[in-house]
C-alpha positions, 0 to 999 in steps of 0.5 A: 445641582447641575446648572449650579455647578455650570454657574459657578464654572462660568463665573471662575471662566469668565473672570480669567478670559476678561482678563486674559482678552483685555491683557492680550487683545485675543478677539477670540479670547474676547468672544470666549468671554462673552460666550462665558458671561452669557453663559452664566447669566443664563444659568440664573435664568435656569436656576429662577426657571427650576425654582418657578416650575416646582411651584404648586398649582393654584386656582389661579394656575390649576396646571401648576406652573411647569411652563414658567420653565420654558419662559425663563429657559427661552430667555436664556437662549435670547441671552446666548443669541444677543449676548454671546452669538451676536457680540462675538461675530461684531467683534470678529468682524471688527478684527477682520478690518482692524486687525490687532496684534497679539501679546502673551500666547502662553497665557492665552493657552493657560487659561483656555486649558483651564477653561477646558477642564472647568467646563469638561467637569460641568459637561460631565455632571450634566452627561451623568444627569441626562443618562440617569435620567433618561433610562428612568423613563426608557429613553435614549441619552440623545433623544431625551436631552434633544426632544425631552420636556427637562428644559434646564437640563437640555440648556446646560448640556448645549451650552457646555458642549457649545463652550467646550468646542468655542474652546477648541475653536479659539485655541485653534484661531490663537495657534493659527495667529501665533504659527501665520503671524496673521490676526485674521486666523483670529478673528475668524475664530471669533466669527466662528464662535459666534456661529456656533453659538447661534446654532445652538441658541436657535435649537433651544429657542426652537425647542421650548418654542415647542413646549410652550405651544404644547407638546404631546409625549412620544406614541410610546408612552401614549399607548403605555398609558391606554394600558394603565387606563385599561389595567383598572377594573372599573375601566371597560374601554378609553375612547379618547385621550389627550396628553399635553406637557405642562411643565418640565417632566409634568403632563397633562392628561384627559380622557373619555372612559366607559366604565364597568356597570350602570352605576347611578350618577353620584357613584359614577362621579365618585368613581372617576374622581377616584380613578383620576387620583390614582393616575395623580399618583404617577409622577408624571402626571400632573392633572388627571381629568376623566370624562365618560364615554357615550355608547357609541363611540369607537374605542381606542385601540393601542 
């Protein structure tokens, strides 16, 4: 719902600014309606990358395919790099040589003000999400939506935090024209816009870089799992763990168990069989793999 919310305010917003650039010549307006197209264009890429990571895994894909979110995510931060960063720094630098004066203030301010409260709106349902969903999972709000594995989420709140302050900026290069007479101001807020931009495009390519290279959960949520491993009667010591995101809140897990007894061959794999069905049914998990742990081997230790 929130990236549907985001697409449908990007479309209305970058409608208005298209017009309000071609009927003003505003180079920062011009850069506010590229940032709003790539911005929206995104929000399909997020919307195919939702659809994507809630498919079932398969024999083709026994990890289910959760990290089609990344993919469809990362070509949404190439849309807001090459779209929105780079479009709007070309302009604002062909401004800075040529530059052009400007008509109609007053609607330039219209549509950025409605703009604003269009994109606060998105902005807020996805703040509302992130929160929600960060208690959930005992997390703080900034660190979940940073670092977190929920992709679309993390893209929507940047990008309208991104779309909120490219806002500020070209009001404030529009004012600076209106007050100097001067189109650099201008310009420059269209170069700046593109700036920020490609921060922002950075930061989330790098983050679901960092998801598709396979990223472990936080120590904390490692050790909570040795303790759920270790709550099974059947589990006498965990001697080795691995946990790997394989999609947006989706993991991975394998591990090396000692069970409890001498069972026989057959009993033993139907135990763990069992025992990797009842870690299925957390949410988090995904696939659940236990192997058994040689006598030798030094336990893990919380």
């Amino acid at each position: 719902m929130t990236v549907v919310i985001a697409f449908l305010a990007n479309i209305v917003v970058a409608i208005a600014k298209s017009i309000v650039a071609a009927l003003t010549g505003s180079a920062s307006m011009l850069a506010e309606a590229a940032h709003s197209w790539a911005d929206a264009g995104n929000e399909i890429f997020l919307l195919i990358a939702d659809k994507r990571a809630d498919k079932q895994r398969d024999a083709a894909h026994p990890l289910g395919y959760g990290r089609d979110a990344y993919i469809f995510s990362l070509f949404a931060a190439f849309g807001i790099f090459t779209v929105g960063a780079v479009v709007s720094i070309q302009h604002g630098i062909q401004s800075l040589t040529a530059p052009e004066a400007m008509e109609n203030y007053a609607l330039s301010y219209l549509v950025l003000g409605v703009a604003f409260l269009l994109e606060g709106f998105s902005f807020t349902q996805s703040i509302l999400e992130g929160r929600r969903t960060a208690k959930k999972y005992g997390r703080g709000f900034f660190d979940y939506i940073v670092n977190g594995s929920n992709t679309t989420l993390r893209s929507v709140f940047f990008e309208d935090s991104a779309a909120l302050l490219g806002l500020i900026i070209a009001g404030a290069g529009i004012g600076l024209h209106q007050v100097t007479g001067d189109p650099v101001w201008d310009a420059i807020g269209s170069i700046a816009i593109g700036v920020l931009l490609g921060g922002v495009a950075l930061l989330l390519i790098n983050r679901n870089r960092r998801y598709l290279l396979g990223a472990s959960p936080s120590p904390a949520y490692r050790a909570q799992t040795i303790t759920a491993l270790l709550s099974h009667p059947e589990i006498e010591r965990v001697t080795a763990l691995y946990l790997e995101f394989s999609g947006p809140e989706r993991l991975f897990l394998v591990a090396s168990v000692d069970l409890v007894g001498d069972d026989r061959e057959n009993d033993v794999a139907r135990q763990l069989r069992r025992l990797e069905g009842d870690l299925e049914q957390d949410e988090l998990i995904g696939k659940a793999v236990l192997t058994l742990s040689v006598s030798d081997e030094p336990s893990i230790t919380i």
